[in-house]
N, C-alpha and C positions, 0 to 999 in steps of 0.2 A: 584666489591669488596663487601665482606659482612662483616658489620661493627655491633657486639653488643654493644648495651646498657644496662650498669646495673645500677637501681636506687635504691633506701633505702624503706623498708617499715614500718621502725620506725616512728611512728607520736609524742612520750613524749619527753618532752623537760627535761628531767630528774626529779628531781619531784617539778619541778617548779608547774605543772597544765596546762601550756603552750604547743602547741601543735606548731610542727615540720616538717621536712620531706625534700623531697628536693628542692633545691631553682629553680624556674621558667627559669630566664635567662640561668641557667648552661644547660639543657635539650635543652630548646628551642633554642636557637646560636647554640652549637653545631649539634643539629639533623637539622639545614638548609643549614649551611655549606657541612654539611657530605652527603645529602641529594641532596645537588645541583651540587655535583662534582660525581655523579652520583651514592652513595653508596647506596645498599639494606642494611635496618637497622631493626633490631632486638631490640625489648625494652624489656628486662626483672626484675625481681624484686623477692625476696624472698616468699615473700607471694601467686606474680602472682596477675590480675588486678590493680586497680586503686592504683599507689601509692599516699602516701599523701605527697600536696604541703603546703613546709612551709608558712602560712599566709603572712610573712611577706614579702615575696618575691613577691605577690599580690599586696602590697600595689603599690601608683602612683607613689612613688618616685621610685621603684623599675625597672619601665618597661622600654624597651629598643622597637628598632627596632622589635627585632625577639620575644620578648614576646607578644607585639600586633598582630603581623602576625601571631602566635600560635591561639591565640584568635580567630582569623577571618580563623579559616583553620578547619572544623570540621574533616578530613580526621586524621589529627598528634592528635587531641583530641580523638580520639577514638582509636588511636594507643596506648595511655597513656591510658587509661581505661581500655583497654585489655591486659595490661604486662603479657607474661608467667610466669615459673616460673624458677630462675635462677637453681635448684637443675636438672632442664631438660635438660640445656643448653650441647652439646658437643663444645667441644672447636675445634675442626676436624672442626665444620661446619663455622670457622670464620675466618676471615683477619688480624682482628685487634678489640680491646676492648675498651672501651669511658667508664670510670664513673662520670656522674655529682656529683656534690659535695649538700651542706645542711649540715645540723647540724646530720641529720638523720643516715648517714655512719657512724658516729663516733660509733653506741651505735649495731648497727645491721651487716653493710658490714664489718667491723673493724674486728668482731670475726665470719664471716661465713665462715665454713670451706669447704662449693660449693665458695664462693667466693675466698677464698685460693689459693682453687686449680687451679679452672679457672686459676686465674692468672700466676699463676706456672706453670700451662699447658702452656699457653699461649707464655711465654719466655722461656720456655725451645725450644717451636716450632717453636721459631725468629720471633715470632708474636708480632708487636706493643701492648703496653698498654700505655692508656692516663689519666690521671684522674688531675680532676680542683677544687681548693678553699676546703672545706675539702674531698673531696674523697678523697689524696692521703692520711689521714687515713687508708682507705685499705690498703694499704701495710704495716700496724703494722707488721703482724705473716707472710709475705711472704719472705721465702725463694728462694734466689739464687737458683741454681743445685750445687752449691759448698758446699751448706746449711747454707750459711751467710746471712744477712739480705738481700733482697732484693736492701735496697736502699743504703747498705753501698759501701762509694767509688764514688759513683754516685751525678751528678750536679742534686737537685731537688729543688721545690720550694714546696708552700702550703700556706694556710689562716693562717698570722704571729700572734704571741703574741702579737701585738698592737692591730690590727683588732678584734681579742678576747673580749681584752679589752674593746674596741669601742660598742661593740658590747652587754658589759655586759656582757657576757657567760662563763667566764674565769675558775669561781669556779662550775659552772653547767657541763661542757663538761668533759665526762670519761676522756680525756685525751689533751693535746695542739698539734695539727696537728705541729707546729713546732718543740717542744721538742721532741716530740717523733719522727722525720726525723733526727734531731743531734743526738738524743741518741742509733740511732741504724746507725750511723757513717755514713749518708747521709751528703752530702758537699750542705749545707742550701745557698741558698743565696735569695735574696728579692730586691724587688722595695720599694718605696713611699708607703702605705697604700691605698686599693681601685686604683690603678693603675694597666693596663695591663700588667702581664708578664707570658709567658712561656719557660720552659724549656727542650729541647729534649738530653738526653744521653743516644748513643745504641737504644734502642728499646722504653725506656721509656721515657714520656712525661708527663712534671707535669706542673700545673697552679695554680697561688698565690689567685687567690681570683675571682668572678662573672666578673668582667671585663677582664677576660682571658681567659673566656670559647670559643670564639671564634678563639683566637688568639692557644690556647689547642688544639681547632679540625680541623685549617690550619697546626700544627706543627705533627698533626698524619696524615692529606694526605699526608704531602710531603713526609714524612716515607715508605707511600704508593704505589709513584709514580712510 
């Protein structure tokens, strides 16, 4: 199975001066997951090469299992330094699609119209898409085949309005990864804050926040299987 990845090549954190991009765990879980159940993986990213990792996702409190063993793997770090470019990507050449999440999607994946499309390619072709914590920001402008919102009607989840909060970022981010899944009549629902959850309806698979990113690229194999 050939599985793309697409990641954010936004690094402003709006005009804080802070610097962004996408968060370390969401990449890293997923691409060893997807990885060890035996999928060929494709990383790409708007710019192409090294996308930027948001700082904060570096920090020690941050790292998990799979962010360490990123670390200690230089083969997945030089897969991440050489992202193509998403505007190259066919959708023909793929199984299914994975976007890590970050702050980054909100400002760049959100309004790219190769990202759109992909997408739309992608479910129109009854091709899985997954996306974790704010990636499913992308799906702002993606349309159904019906030409409805993508997510309306549909069980999704996303990085909630408290998490925001928490997080400080609430009046910085172009838009709330939650309101904006209610307001284009997505059936929201949520865990606990910082707790694991994913959700799969049809073809699509969302996840609430960095502790889902794995639990996000178990619920796109089984899609798979």
């Amino acid at each position: 199975m050939n599985i793309l990845m697409v990641l954010t090549s936004h690094d402003q954190l709006g005009d804080t001066g802070k610097k962004t991009g996408f968060w370390l765990e969401e990449f890293a879980a997923p691409y060893y997951t997807l990885k060890n159940a035996g999928a060929n993986l494709t990383v790409v990213s708007p710019a192409g090469g090294q996308p930027p990792l948001d700082p904060k996702s570096d920090e020690p409190d941050a790292q998990t299992e799979a962010t360490k063993r990123f670390k200690a793997d230089p083969d997945a770090q030089a897969v991440l330094a050489n992202t193509g470019k998403l505007a190259d990507v066919k959708a023909a050449d793929f199984d299914a699609v994975f976007y890590p999440g970050g702050h980054g999607p909100l400002w760049d994946l959100a309004e790219s119209r190769d990202s759109i499309n992909l997408i739309e390619t992608m479910i129109a072709a009854g091709k899985p898409v997954a996306t974790v914590c704010h990636a499913p920001g992308v799906l702002r402008h993606v349309k159904a085949p019906d030409g409805s919102p993508l997510v309306k009607g549909k069980k999704v989840t996303g990085f909630t309005n408290t998490e925001e909060e928490a997080v400080g970022l609430t009046k910085i981010v172009p838009f709330l990864v939650e309101d904006m899944l209610k307001q284009n009549g997505g059936d929201y629902s949520k865990v606990g804050d910082w707790q694991s959850y994913a959700i799969t309806d049809g073809i699509l698979v969302t996840g609430q926040n960095p502790a889902s990113s794995e639990a996000a690229a178990e619920a796109l194999l089984k899609l798979l299987a």
